[in-house]
N, C-alpha and C positions, 0 to 999 in steps of 0.2 A: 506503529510509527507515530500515528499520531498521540499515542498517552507519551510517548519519551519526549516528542516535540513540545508538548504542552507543559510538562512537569520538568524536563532537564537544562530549562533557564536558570531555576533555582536551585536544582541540584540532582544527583547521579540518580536511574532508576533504575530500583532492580526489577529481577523476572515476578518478586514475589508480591510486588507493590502494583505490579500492573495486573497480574494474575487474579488480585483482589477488585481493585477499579475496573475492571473487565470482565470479571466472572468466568475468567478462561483460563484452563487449568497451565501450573506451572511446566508439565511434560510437553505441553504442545506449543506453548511461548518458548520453548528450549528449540525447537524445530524450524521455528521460525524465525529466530535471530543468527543461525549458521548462515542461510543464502543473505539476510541480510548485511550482514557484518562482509561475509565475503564477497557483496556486489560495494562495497565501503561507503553504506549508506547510515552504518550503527557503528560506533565506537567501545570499545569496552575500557573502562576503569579500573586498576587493578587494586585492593588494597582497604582499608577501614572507610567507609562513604565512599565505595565504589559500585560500580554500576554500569550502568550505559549510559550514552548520550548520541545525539547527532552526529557525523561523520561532517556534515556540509550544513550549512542554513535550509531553513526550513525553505524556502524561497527559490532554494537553487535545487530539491526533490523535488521533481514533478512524480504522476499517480506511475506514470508509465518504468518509471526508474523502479518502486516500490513494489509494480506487480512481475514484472519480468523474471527476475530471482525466483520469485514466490513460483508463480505459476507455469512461467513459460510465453513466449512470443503467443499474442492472443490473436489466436483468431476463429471465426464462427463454428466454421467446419474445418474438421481436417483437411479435404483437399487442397483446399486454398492453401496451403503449406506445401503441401506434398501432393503432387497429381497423382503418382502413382497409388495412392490412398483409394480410389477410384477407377475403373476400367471406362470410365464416361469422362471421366473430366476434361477429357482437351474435346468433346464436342457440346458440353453443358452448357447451356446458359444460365443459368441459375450459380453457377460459380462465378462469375463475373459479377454478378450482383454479391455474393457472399464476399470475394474480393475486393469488391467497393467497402464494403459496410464495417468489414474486419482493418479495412485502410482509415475507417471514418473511426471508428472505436479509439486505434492506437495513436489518433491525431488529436483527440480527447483529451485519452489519458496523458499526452507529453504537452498539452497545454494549462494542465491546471498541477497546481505546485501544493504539497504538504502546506507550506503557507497560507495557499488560498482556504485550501480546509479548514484549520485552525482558525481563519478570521471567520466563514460561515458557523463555525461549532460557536466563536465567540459572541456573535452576534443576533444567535439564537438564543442561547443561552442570556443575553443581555435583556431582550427584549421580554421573556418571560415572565410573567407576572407571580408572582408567591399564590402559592396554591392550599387553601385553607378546606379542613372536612370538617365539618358541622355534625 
């Protein structure tokens, strides 16, 4: 998400452009734009300079939108999902805390936006100095 956000300002990306800029093969970037596209987070281009792009502004994708498709509602341990995952859970304590923490995670990820990333990748990248081998 983030190489299409950075690259499809100026134009459509395909699987095979990111596959190289990422080092990640083009069968598993294939895997990974089905739930994307299907959560309408990727758009596809059909046609001569087609590709993908953004479905919404970077701005308006938070992390949270981006992992949910991928992964699944996050959280620590199972039970915290599902009690009966456990024959203890309704007298655990230790899931209350796993419950807090899996609540603090998904408060995280729905507070920082594909945008915010791109400005920290840019801003890193800005500040780096050229790196000379002798």
């Amino acid at each position: 998400m983030l190489d299409v956000a950075e690259h499809s300002a100026t134009h459509n990306v395909t699987l095979k452009d990111i596959s190289k800029r990422q080092a990640i093969s083009e069968k598993y970037l294939w895997q990974i734009v089905r739930p994307l596209k299907a959560a309408g987070l990727i758009r596809t281009i059909l046609g001569p300079g087609g590709g993908y792009a953004l479905a919404r502004e970077a701005s308006q994708i938070t992390l949270n939108d981006i992992l949910a498709p991928l992964e699944g509602e996050e959280a620590i341990v199972p039970c915290v999902q599902k009690s009966s995952y456990c024959i203890r859970s309704h007298e655990c304590v230790a899931r209350d805390v796993w419950k807090e923490l899996s609540r603090k995670l998904t408060e995280v990820l729905q507070s920082m936006s594909l945008e915010d990333i791109l400005q920290k990748q840019k801003n890193m990248t800005d500040n780096l100095a050229p790196m000379y081998c002798i």
